[in-house]
N, C-alpha and C positions, 0 to 999 in steps of 0.2 A: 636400433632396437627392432628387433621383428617379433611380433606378439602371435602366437602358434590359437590363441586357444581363446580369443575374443577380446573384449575393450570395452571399457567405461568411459563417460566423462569423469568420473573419482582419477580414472587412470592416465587420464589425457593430462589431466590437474595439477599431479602428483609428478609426472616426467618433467611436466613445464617447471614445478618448482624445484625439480633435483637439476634443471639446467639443462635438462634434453632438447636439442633444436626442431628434432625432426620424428617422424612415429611411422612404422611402413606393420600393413599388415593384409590379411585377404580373406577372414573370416567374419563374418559381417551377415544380418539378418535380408533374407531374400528379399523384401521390400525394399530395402536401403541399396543393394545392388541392383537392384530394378532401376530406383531410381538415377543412380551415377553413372549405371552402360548409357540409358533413355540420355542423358546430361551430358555424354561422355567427360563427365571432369572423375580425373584419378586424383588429382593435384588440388590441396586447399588448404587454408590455414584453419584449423579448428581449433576454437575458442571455446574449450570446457567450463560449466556454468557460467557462461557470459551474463547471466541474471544476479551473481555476484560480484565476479571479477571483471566483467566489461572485455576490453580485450587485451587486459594484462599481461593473461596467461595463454598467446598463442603459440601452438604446434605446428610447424607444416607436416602434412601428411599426407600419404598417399596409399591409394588402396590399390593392393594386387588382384586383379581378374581373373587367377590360376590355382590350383590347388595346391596343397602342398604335398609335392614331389619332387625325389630327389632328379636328377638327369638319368633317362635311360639308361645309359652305359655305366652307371654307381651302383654298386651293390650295397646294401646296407643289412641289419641283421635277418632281415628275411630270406635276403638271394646273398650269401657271402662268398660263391665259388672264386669268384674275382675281385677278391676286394682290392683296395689300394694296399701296396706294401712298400712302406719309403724306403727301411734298412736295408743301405746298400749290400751286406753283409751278407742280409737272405737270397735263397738262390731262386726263392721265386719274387724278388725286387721286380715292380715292374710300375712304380712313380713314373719315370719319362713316358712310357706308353701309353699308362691311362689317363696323363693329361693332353698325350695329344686328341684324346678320341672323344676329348669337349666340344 
């Protein structure tokens, strides 16, 4: 699961108890990336309201240091001249190309 648009401990809570293993995400309060560059840890298991559930309900999870952006070479609805076209059918198909330019 990659969360676009922030995070709770409610949200940490709620993945643990739908069964989610793991939580990957890179929007997060400048203090708190302050402190995990300063740490270097990306990697940890968070334990959402540990003041109730102890460590019941642990996440592993790890925070991305990047924004989010597609790959240079991806066009998406802003820049569409090149997008990806899988149908082999169409005459501008060019799937095999634009995955080599990964």
């Amino acid at each position: 699961m990659v969360d676009a648009f922030g995070h709770s401990q409610a949200n940490a809570e709620l993945f643990a108890e739908f069964g989610f293993e793991a939580m990957f995400f890179s929007r997060m309060s400048s203090d708190e990336r302050i402190k995990l560059q300063e740490t270097k840890r990306s990697i940890f298991l968070w334990e959402p309201m540990s003041n109730l559930f102890g460590n019941s309900k642990q996440i592993l999870t790890q925070v991305f240091f990047w924004d989010y952006s597609p790959p240079p070479t991806f066009a998406n609805e802003h820049n569409a001249e090149d997008g990806i076209i899988d149908n082999p059918t169409n005459m501008r198909y060019n799937l095999d190309r634009r995955c080599t330019e990964l």
